[in-house]
C-alpha positions as semicolon CSV with decimal commas, in nm:
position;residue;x (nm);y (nm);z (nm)
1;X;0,000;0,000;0,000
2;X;0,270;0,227;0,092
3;X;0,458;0,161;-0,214
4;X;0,172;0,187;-0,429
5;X;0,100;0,540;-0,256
6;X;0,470;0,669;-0,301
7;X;0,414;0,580;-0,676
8;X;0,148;0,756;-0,758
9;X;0,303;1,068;-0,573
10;X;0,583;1,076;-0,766
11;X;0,362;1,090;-1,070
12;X;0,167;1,369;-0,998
13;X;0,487;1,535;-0,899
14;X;0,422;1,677;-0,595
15;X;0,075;1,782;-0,477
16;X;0,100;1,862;-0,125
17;X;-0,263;1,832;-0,033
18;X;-0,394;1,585;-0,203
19;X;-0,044;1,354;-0,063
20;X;-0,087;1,451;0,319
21;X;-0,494;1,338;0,237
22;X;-0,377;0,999;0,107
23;X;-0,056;0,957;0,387
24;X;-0,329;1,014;0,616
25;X;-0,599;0,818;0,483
26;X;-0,310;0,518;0,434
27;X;-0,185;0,575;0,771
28;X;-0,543;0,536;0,926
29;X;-0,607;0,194;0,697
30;X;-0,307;0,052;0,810
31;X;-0,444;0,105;1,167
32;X;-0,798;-0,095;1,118
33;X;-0,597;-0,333;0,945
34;X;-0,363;-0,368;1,239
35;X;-0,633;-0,360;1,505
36;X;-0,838;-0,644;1,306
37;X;-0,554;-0,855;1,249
38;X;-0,434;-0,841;1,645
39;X;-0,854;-0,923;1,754
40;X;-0,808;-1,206;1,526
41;X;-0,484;-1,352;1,639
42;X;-0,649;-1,309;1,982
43;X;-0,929;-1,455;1,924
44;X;-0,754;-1,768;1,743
45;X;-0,430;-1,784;2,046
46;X;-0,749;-1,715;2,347
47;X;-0,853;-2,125;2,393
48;X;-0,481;-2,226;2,450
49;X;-0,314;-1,858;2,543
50;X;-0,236;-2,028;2,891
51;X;-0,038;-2,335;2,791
52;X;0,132;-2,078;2,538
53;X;0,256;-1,885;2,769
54;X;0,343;-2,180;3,009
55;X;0,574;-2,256;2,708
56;X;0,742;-1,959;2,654
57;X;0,796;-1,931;3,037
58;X;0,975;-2,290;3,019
59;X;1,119;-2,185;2,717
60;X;1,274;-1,921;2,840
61;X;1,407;-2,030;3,191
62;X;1,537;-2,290;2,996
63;X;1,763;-2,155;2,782
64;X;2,076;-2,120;2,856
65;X;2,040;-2,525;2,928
66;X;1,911;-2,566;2,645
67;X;2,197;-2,428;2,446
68;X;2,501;-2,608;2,684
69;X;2,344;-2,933;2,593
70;X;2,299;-2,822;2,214
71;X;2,698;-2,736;2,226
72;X;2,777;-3,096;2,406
73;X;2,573;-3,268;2,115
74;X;2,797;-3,079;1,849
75;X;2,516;-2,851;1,738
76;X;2,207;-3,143;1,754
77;X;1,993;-2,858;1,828
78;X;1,641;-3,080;1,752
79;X;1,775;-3,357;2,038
80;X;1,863;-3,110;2,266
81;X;1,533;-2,968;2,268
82;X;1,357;-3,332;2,254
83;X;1,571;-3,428;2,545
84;X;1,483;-3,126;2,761
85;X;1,119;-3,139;2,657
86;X;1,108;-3,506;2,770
87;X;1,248;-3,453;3,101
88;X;1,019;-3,147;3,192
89;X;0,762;-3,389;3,083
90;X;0,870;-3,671;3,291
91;X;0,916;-3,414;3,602
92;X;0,607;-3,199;3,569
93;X;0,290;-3,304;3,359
94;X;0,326;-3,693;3,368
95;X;0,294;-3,689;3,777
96;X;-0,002;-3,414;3,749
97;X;-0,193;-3,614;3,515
98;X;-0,131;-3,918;3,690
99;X;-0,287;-3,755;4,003
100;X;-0,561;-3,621;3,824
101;X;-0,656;-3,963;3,684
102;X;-0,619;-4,112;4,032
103;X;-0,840;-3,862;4,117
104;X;-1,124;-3,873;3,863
105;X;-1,122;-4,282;3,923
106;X;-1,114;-4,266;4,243
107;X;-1,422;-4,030;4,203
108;X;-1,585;-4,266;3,967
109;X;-1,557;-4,558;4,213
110;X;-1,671;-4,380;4,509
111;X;-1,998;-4,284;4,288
112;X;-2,046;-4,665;4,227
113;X;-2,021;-4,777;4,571
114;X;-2,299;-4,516;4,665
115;X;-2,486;-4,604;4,373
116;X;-2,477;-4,962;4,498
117;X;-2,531;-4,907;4,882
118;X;-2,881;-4,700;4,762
119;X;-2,973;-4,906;4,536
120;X;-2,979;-5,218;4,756
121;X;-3,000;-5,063;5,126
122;X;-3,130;-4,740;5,060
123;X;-3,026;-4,364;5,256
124;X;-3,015;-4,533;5,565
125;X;-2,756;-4,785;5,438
126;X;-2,539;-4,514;5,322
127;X;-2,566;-4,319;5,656
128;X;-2,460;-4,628;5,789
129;X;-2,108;-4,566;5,581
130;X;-2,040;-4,220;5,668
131;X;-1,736;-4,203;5,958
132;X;-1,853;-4,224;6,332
133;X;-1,785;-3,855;6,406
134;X;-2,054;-3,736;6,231
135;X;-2,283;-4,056;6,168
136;X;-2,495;-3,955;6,462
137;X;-2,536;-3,616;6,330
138;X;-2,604;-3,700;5,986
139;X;-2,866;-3,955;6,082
140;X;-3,065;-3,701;6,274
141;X;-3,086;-3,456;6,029
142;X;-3,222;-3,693;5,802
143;X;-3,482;-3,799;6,054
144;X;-3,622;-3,468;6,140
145;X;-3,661;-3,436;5,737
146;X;-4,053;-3,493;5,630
147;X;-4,137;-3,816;5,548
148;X;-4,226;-3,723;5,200
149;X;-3,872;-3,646;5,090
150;X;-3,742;-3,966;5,293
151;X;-3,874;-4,153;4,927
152;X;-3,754;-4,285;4,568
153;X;-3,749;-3,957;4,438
154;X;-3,494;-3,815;4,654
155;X;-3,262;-4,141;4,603
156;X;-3,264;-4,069;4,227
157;X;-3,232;-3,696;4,289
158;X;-2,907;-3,785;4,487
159;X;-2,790;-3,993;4,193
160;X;-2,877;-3,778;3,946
161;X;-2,657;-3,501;4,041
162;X;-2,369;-3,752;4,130
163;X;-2,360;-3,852;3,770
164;X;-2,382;-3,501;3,659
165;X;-2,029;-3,415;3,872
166;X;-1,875;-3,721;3,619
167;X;-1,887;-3,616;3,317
168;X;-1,752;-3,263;3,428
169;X;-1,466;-3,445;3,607
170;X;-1,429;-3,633;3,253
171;X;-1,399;-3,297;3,065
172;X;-1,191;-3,085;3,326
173;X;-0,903;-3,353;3,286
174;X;-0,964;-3,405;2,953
175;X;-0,944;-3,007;2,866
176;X;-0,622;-3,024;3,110
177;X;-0,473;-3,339;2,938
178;X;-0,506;-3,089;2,586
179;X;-0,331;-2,809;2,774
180;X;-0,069;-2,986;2,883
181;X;-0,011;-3,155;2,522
182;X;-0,021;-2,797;2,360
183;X;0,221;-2,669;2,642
184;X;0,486;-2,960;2,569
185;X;0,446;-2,921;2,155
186;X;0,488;-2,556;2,204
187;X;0,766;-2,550;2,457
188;X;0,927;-2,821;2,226
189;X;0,969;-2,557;1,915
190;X;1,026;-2,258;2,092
191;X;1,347;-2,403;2,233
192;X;1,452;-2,493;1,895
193;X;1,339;-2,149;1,718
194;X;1,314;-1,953;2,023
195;X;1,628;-1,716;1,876
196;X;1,487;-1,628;1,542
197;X;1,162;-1,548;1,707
198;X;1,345;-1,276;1,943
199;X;1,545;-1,158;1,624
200;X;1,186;-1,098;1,425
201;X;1,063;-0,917;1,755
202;X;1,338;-0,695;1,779
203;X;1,322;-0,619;1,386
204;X;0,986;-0,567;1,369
205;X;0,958;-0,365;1,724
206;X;0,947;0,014;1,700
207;X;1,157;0,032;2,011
208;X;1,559;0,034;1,985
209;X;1,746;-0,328;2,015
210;X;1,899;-0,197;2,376
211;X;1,556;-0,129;2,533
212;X;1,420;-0,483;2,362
213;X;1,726;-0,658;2,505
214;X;1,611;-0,516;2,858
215;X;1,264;-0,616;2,819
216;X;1,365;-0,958;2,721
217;X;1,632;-0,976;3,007
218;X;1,389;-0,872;3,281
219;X;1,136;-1,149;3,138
220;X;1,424;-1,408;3,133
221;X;1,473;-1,262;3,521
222;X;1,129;-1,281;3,640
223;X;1,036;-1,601;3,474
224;X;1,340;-1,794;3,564
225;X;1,266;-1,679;3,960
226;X;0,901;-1,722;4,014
227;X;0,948;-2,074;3,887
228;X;1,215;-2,110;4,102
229;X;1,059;-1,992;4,398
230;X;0,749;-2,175;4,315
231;X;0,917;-2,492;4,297
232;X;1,153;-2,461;4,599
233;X;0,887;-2,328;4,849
234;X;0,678;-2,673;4,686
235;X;0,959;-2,882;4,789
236;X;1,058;-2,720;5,159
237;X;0,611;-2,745;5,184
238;X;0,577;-3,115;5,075
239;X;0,911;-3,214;5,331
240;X;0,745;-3,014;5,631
241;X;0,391;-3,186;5,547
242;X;0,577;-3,546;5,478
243;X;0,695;-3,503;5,854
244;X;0,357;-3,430;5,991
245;X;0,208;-3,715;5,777
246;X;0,487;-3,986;5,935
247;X;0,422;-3,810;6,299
248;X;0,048;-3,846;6,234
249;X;0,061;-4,177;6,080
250;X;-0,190;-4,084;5,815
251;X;-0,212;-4,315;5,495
252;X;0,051;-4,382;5,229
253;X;0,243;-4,069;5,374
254;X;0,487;-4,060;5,069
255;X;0,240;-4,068;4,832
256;X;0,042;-3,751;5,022
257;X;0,366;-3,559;5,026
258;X;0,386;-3,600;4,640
259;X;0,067;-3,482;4,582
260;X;0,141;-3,219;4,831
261;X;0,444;-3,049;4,607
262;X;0,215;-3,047;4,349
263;X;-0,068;-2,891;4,499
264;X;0,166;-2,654;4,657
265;X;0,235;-2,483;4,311
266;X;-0,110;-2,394;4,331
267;X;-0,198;-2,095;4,596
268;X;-0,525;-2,009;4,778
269;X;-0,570;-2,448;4,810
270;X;-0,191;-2,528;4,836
271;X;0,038;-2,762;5,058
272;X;-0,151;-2,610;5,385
273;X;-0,518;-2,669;5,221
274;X;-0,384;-3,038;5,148
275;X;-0,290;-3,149;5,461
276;X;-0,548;-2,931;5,620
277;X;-0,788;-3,188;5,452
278;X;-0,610;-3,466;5,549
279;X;-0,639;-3,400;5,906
280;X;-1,003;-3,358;5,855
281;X;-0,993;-3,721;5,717
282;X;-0,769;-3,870;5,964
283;X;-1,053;-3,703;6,217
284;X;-1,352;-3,866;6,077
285;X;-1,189;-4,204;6,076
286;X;-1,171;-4,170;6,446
287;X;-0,821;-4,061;6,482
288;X;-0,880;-3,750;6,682
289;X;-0,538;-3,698;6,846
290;X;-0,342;-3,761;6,522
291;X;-0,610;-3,495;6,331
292;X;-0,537;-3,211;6,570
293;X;-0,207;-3,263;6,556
294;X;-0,164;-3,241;6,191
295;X;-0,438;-2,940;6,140
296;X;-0,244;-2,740;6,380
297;X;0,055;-2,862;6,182
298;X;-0,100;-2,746;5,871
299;X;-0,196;-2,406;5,996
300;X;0,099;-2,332;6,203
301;X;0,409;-2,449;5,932
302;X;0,277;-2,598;5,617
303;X;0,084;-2,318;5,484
304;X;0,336;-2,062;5,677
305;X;0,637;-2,183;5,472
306;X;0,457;-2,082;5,194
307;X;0,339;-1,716;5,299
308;X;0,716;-1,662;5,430
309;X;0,987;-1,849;5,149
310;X;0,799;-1,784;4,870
311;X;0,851;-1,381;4,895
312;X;1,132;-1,409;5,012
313;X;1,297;-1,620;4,725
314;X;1,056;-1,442;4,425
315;X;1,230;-1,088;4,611
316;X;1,559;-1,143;4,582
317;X;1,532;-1,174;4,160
318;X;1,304;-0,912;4,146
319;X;1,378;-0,626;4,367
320;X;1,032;-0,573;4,455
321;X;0,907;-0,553;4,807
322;X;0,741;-0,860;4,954
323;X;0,418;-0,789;5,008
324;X;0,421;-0,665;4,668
325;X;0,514;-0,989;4,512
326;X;0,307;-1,194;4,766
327;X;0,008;-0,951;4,624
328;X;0,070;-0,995;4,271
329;X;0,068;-1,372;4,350
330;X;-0,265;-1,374;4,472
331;X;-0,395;-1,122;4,261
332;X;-0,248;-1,285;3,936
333;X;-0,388;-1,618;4,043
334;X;-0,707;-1,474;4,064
335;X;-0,759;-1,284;3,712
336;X;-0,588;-1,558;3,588
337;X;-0,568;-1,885;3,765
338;X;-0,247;-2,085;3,799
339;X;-0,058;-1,893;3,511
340;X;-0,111;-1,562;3,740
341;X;0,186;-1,739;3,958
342;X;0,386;-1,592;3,677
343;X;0,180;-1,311;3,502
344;X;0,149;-1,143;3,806
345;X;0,521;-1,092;3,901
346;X;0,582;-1,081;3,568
347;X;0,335;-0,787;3,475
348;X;0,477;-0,605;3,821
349;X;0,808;-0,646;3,688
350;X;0,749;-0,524;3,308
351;X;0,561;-0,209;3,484
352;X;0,905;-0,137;3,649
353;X;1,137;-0,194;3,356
354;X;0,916;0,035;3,129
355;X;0,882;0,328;3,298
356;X;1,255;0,251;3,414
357;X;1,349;0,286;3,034
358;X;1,126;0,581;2,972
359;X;1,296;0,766;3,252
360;X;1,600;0,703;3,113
361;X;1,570;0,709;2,743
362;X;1,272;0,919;2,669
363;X;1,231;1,179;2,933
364;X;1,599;1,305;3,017
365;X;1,648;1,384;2,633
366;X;1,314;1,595;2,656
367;X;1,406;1,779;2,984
368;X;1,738;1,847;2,830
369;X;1,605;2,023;2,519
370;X;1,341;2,164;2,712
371;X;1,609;2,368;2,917
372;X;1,854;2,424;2,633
């Protein structure tokens, strides 16, 4: 278009007016054009923007890894990114999925038992299953209840909406399994073409290659540190619950500290939720000692660790007050859900570095000239 435009300038030799008209019409064509394409891409990157930016996080922190290995394999640049791929694979999604499927089955079996305790002893069967604690309670409640809903109807009702929980089980893990798979395909090609993407970037960016270099560096930075403190404050969460578990004696301790480090990427739920609910367990099975125990264990160090080392480590790579970064945590988890861990820092950060550049590179220059 521009070219075109220039053309036809040069033809008419000149004409002032009628050029600024057709700069400006150009100019303001070129804007739709660039606001359309951008709701597009948007609207085609918007079902899988998470697991895209899960990949260029990995991507990212990666690296430098990612580029020893490449120079130990004498320039095998597609194994080197295979072989890091597969081991973030092996380390991260394979043990989430696996507890998500243990999960949903375990889910599914539960509703089958119920389904068969109604079906051949009815409500008060199944009140018959629920721990002692609260058996008592339980069986009240449904005695005071009027003998008209004590019937068939409110059996099916009950199974009804237990079937309906399935299927969404079904499709959270299945949309999560899809995630995941996008995530490790994406992560897989940006290590191998991650540099030519940054070169287009900085050609095509109207900002100089210094300032783009500093954006990308402070990305790098933020990245590489909220996944580090994520997955450090994880570990130091699931070895502080693992001791309560073995002090406790609860079930398959090992197994509960695993799925505590995973759980304690999450916030809001996290390590402390996890064994909070654990103790809750461990107290309707009868086990009241052992229950307190743990929930005051819970409160009191599990989900402390997390409120005090995660700060702390996410601090000391960005050079943002804690309560800052333990705000943006919370606050990016909730606009966003568990990619906020990052996005919040991260938009904190970016915030910092821009106006940090602007300062520098935009509005000295103007307060010199100003007072020249």
């Amino acid at each position: 278009m521009y070219i075109a435009f220039f053309m036809a300038r040069d033809e008419r030799g000149g004409g002032g007016g009628v050029t600024a008209t057709g700069d400006r019409s150009a100019r303001i064509m070129m804007l739709a054009l660039l606001i359309l394409s951008l709701i597009l891409i948007w609207m085609i990157v918007r079902p899988f923007a998470g697991a895209l930016f899960m990949a260029v996080v990995l991507a990212v922190t990666f690296h430098p890894l990612y580029q020893r290995l490449s120079k130990k394999l004498h320039g095998h640049r597609t194994t080197a990114a295979a072989i890091i791929t597969i081991c973030l694979v092996l380390a991260l999604v394979l043990p989430v999925v696996g507890l998500g499927w243990i999960a949903v089955r375990e889910a599914a079996q539960s509703f089958d038992y119920f389904h068969q305790v109604l079906a051949e002893e009815g409500v008060d069967g199944l009140i018959r299953q629920i721990p002692p604690p609260i058996q008592g309670w339980v069986a009240q409640i449904w005695g005071q209840m009027p003998r008209s809903d004590q019937n068939a109807g409110f059996i099916y009702d009950l199974e009804r909406r237990g079937a309906a929980l399935i299927p969404r089980l079904l499709n959270g893990a299945g949309q999560a399994l899809g995630q995941s798979a996008l995530m490790v395909v994406a992560l897989f090609f940006m290590l191998l073409d991650g540099a030519m993407l940054v070169k287009w970037v900085n050609m095509i960016s109207p900002l100089r290659q210094r300032q783009m270099r500093e954006l990308f560096t402070e990305f790098r930075r933020v990245s590489t540190t909220v996944l580090l403190g994520s997955v450090v404050t994880a570990g130091a969460q699931a070895v502080v619950a693992l001791v309560g578990y073995l002090i406790a004696r609860a079930p398959n301790p090992y197994f509960l500290a695993l799925a505590t480090f995973f759980l304690g990427l999450i916030p809001i739920l996290g390590a402390g939720g996890f064994s909070f609910a654990i103790a809750v367990f461990l107290w309707l099975t009868g086990h009241i000692m052992p229950a307190i125990f743990l929930a005051i264990w819970s409160v009191l160090v599990v989900g402390m660790v997390d409120n005090i080392l995660k700060p702390i480590v996410i601090r000391g790579g960005m050079e943002t007050h804690g309560a800052i970064v333990f705000f943006a945590l919370l606050g990016g988890f909730a606009a966003f859900g568990p990619v906020g861990l990052v996005l919040g820092p991260l938009s904190i950060s970016l915030l910092l570095a821009v106006l940090r550049i602007y300062q520098r590179d935009f509005a000295e220059p103007d307060a010199a000239a100003a007072s020249s």
